[in-house]
N, C-alpha and C positions, 0 to 999 in steps of 0.2 A: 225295260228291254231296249236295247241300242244297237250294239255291234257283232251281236250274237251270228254263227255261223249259220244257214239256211239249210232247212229240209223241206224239198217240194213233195207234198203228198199225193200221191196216185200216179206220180212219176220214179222216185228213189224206191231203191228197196231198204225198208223201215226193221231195224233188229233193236232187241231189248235193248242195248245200249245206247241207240238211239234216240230212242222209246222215254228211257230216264232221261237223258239229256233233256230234249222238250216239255216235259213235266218239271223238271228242275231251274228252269230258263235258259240253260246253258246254248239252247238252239232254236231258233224261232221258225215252224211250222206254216208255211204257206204254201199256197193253188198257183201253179204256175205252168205257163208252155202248155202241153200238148192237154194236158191233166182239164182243164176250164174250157175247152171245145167239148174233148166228150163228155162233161158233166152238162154245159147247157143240152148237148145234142140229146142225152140220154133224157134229160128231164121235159123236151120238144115233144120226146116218143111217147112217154104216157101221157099227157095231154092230151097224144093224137089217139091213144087207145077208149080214152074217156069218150069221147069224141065218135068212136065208131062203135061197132055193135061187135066188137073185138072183148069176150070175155078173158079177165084174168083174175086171177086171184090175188085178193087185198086191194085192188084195185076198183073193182066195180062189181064184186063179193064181200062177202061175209067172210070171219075169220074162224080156221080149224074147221068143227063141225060145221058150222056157217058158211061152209066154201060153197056150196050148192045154192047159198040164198043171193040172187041177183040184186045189184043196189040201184037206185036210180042215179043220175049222171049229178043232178041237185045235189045229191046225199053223200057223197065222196068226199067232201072238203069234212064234213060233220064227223066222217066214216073215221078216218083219221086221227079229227081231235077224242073220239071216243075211245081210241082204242091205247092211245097212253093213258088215261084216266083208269079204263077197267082194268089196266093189267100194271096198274101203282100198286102191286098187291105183296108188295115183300112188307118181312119183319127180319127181327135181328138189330145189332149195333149196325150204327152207321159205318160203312168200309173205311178205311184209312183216307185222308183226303190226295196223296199223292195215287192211289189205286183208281179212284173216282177221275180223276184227271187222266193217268192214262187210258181208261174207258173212254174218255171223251176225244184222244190223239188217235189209238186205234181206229175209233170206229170212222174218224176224221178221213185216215188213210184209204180205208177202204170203201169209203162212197166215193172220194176221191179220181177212183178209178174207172165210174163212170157206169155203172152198171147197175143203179139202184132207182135211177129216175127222182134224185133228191134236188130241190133247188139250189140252186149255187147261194142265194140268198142266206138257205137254212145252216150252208157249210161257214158262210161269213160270221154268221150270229155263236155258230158250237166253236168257232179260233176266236171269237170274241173275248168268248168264256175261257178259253186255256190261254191266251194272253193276258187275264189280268183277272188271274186269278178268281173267278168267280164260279163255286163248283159246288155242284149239285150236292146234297146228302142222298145218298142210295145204302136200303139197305141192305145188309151183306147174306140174308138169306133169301127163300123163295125161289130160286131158278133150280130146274131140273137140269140145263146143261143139252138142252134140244129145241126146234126150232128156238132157237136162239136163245140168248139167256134175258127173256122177257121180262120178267119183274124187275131186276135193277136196271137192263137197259130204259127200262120207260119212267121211274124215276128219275133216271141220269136226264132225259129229255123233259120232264113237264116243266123245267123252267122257259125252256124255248115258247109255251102257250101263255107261260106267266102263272105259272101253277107249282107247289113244290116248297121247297128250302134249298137254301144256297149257302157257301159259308162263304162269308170277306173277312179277310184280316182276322182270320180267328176266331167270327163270329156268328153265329148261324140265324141266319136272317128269312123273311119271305120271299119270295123270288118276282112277284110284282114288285115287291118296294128296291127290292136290289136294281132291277130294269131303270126304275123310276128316276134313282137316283144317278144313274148312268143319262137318263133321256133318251131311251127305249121303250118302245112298245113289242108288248106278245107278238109274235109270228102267226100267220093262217097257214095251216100246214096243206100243201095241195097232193092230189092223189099221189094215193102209196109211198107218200114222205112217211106216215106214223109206223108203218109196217116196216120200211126202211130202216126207220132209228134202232127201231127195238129186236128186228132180228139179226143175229149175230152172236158170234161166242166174245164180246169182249171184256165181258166179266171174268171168264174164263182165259182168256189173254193178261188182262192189266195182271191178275191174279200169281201168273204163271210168269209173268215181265221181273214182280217183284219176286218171286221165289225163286228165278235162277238169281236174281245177282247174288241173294240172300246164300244161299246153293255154294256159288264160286267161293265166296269168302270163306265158306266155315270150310269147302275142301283146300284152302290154300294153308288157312289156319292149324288142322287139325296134322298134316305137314309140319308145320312149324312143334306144335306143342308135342308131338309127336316123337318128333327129333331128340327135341331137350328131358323128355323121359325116356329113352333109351340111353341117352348123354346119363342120366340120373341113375341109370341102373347096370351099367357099363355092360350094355348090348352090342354087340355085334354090326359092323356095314357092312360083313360078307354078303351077306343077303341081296344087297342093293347092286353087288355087280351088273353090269352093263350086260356081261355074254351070257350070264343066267335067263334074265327076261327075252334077249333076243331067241330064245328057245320057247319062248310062249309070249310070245309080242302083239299084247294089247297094248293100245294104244296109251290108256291111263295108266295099266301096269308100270311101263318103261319110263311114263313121266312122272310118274312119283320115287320108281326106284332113283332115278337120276335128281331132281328133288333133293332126296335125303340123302343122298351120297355127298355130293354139291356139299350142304348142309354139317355134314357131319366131319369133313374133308379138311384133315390140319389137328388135327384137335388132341389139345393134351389128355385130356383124359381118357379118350379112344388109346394114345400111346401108352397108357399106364398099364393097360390089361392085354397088350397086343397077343402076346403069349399064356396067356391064363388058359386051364384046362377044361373050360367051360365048350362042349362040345355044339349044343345050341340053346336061341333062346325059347320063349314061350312067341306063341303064335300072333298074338298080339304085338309084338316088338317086330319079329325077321317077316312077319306075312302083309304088313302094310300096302306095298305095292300091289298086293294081289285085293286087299280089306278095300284100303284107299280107293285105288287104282278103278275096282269093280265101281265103286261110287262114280268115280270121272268118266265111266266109259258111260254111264246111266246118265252124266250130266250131257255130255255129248250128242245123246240123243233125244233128253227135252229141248235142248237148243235148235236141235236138228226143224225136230218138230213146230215149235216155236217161230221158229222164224219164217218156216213155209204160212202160218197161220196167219200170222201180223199182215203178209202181204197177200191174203185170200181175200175174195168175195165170198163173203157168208152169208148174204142177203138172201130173201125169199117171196115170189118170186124175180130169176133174175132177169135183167129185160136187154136183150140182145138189138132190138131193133123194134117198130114200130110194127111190125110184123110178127115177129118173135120173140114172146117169154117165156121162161123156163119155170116150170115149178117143179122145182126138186130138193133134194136134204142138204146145202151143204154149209148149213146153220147146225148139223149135228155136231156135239161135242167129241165124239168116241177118239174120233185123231189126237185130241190133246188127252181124253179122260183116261187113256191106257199108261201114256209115257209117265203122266204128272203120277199116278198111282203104282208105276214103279220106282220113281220119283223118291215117293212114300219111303218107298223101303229102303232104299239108296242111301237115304237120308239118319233113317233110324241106326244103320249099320253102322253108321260112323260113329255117334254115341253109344252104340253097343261096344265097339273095340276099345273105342277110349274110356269107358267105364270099368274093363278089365286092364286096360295099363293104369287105373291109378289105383287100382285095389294092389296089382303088383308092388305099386310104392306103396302100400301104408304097410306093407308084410313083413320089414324089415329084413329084405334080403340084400345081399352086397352090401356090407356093411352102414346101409340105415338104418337109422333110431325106428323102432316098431312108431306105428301112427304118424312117422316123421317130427316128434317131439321128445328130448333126453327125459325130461322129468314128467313120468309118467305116474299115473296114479290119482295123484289131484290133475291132475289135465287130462282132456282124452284126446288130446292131438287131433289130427284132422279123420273121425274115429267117421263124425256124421254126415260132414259135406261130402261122402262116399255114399253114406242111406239115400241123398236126397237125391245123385248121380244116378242111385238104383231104381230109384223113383219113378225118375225120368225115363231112362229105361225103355221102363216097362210100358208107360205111359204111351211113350211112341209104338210099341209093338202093338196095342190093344187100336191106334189108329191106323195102321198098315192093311186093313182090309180094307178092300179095293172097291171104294162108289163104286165103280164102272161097273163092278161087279153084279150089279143091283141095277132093277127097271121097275118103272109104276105108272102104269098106261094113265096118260092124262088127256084133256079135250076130247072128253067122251068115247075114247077109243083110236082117234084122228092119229094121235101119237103116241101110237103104243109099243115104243121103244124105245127109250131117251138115253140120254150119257151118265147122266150126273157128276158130268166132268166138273159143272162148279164147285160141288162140295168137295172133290179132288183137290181142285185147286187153292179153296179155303185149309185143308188138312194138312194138306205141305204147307203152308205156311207157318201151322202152330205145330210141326213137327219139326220143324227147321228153329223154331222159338224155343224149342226145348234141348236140340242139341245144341246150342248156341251156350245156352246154361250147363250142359254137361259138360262143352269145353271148358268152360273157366271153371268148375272140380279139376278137372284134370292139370288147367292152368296153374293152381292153385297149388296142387300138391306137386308139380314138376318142378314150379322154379323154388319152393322149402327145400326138396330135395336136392338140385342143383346145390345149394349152399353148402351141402354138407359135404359135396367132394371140395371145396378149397385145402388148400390153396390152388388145383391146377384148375386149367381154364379149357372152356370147348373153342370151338371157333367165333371170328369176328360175326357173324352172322346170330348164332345163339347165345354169344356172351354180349349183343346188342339189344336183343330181344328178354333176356332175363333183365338187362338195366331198366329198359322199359317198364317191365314190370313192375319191380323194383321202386321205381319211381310213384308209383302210386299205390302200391302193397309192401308194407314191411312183411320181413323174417317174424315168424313167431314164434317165440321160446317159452310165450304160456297160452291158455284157454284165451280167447276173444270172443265177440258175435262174429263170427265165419259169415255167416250169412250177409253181411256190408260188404267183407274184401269179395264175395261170389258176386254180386251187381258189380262192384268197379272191373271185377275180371270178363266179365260177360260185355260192359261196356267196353273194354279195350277191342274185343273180337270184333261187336258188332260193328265200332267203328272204322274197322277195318286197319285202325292203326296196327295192330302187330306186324299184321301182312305188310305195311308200308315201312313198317321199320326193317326186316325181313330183306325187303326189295334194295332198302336202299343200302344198309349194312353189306348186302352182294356186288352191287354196282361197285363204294366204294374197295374194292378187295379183287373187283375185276371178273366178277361170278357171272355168269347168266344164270341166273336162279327160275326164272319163268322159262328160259328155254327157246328153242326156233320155233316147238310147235304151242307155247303158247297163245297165241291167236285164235285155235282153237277150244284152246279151256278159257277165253275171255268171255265179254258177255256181247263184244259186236259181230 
């Protein structure tokens, strides 16, 4: 790290894009200005709570049921290291390690702000850890998604004790020996640090950080591929008029009808059928804006939510002053575990739509070859990367009921009402995984079909993005393993190249393709 731009935490207001930037290096995370008074100030106050016969909870109590059993003032530092130890209690694969990382920036941000009674020390050692890369394994199950999401956050911390696994460079290591090798010693956590670390929805954050961006991409993309099979089945842009949507003007509505109008705008082959007696199309082609459109307006408001989340105190209890701690919920997940579980469906519906515009193309209407291949018979053309589209599907519809939905009174009764916003959070992501592969079906059979209108051509915009393609997918005139060109096509999406090609094919041509109100459909 060098010259990287600065994010001071528990001063800035921190959004997912930021969020990725500092997990990626692109921005380096420091305690600065006002943020490092109220952190020592706040960590002065519990001290002085130890200190008096001022009870609080986590502090000079017991935890959950334990809130009633008084601890001695001796027993507080022990109080702490015990309680990342007994609540190490996940299973599951390890999370991704940029997930793990944003856990650690989050929750960075939000002691930050001074309200948690954590030592500035303990915040120096966890920017230690996200400057150079040295990051805990947590596993990706065990949180209910209330008081806080306990079992990975206290995973994410026992290497701060010297306790745990870490990975460097790829390699997963112990977290004593990781320290050792740095010339670090374990931390003494002092009161209400361990309850600090571990409550909090930042599993449920890093989670929801990585599923909008994931989010954005497949709605910019499904846009794009979108396009080029209406372009493939000489659909209709009446639809897309501007004075239709302002008669029902949602927000995503009008930014996708404009979008694919943008997109479709010039185009020979739109010219070709200008006058055809084709009165409308199927739903899936002319209702995009309303299909799409509902998706963005749902992306809209995880971002919404999201980004009030990143810059909370989700701590328990919070500590206002040496006089005043609050013990109250605001470690519950329910604020994220509703939006992420409409999320859900948001998400699934895009693959739902795009799974019936490519069955449209394999039907041989508008003079294409049934299956999108001439020599049928010995070939089944693109018959099964459609079954496997359906697959998906369904796949997503069967995860579209709602954690949130669902409650399992834990810690004896203490919390007999949780979120299960976590497991929300984990679902949209392997829902978003699955559309991501239903796009490139669709990718797959959009730009075969594209070929078969030459010689005329769409616009500079989708005749850039079929090159693309192109470039790393041939035409296919007989049987192949489908299932390779589907990973290369799923790989263009995720890397968001399409989109980038997209962007810049409009710039050069003079488009605004994102729009004035893109900034809202961004991820900062």
């Amino acid at each position: 790290m060098g010259n990287e731009p600065v994010f001071k935490y528990g001063e800035e207001e921190l959004t997912p894009g930021l969020a990725l930037e500092i997990a990626r290096g692109k921005r380096k995370g420091v305690i600065a200005g006002n943020a490092a008074g109220r952190i020592e100030a706040n960590f002065a106050a519990v001290k002085g709570i130890v200190e008096s016969e001022y009870t609080v909870y986590g502090v000079n109590t017991g935890f959950g049921p334990l809130c009633n059993t008084k601890i001695a003032p001796e027993d507080t530092i022990q109080l702490q290291y015990n309680i990342l130890r007994s609540h190490s209690a996940g299973v599951g694969e390890p999370v991704p390690t940029e997930v793990a990382k944003l856990m650690m920036i989050i929750k960075c941000h939000a002691l930050s702000q001074g309200y948690s009674g954590i030592n500035p020390k303990t915040l120096e050692r966890i920017i230690w850890h996200i400057d150079n890369n040295v990051i805990p394994v947590v596993p990706d199950q065990g949180s209910v998604g209330a008081s806080g999401d306990l079992a990975p956050l206290s995973h994410l911390f026992l290497p701060l004790i010297g306790l745990g696994m870490v990975e460097v460079n790829g390699e997963t290591v112990e977290s004593e020996k990781a320290l050792k090798a740095a010339g670090l010693e374990p931390l003494a956590l002092g009161p209400k640090e361990g309850l600090a670390l571990i409550n909090g929805t930042q599993f449920i954050c890093a989670y929801s950080v990585r599923a909008l961006e994931r989010f954005q991409n497949c709605l910019d993309t499904a846009d794009i591929i979108g396009a080029m099979t209406l372009e493939a089945l000489l659909g209709s842009v009446k639809p897309f008029t501007p004075k239709l949507h302002e008669l029902r003007p949602y927000k995503g509505n009008k930014y996708v009808a404009e979008r694919l109008r943008l997109m479709l705008e010039g185009s020979e082959i739109l010219k070709s059928h200008e006058f055809c007696d084709r009165v409308q199309d199927p739903y899936s082609l002319r209702c995009m804006p309303q299909v799409h459109g509902a998706s963005r307006n749902c992306y809209l408001h995880l971002k919404e939510m999201l980004t009030i989340e990143l810059n909370s105190v989700t701590d328990n209890p919070v500590i206002l002053s040496e006089s005043e701690a609050i013990s109250g919920g605001n470690f519950h997940g329910q604020p994220m575990a509703l939006p992420l579980d409409y999320a859900c469906v948001a998400v699934s519906e895009l693959g739902n739509i795009s799974d019936r515009r490519t069955y449209l193309l394999l039907m041989g209407a508008e003079g294409l070859p049934k299956l999108l291949m001439k020599d049928l018979g010995i070939n089944s053309g693109f018959m099964i990367p459609q079954y496997t589209s359906a697959s998906l599907v369904t796949e997503n519809k069967t995860l579209c009921f709602p954690a949130s939905a669902d409650s399992i009174p834990t810690s004896l009764g203490q919390e007999d009402h949780v979120s299960m916003g976590s497991v929300s959070s984990r679902k949209l992501n392997r829902v978003i995984t699955n559309l991501e592969n239903i796009l490139a079906v669709e990718l797959l059979t959009a730009a075969q079909a594209f070929d078969f209108r030459r010689p005329l051509h769409s616009t500079l915009i989708l005749e850039e993005c079929h090159t693309l393609i192109r470039e790393h997918i041939d035409h296919a005139d007989e049987d192949r393993i489908f299932g390779n060109d589907l990973v290369t096509a799923r790989d263009l999406i995720r890397s968001q190249e399409l989109a980038r090609t997209a962007y810049r094919a409009a710039e050069k041509n003079s488009i605004d393709l994102q729009g004035e109100n893109y900034g809202d459909f961004s991820i900062y």
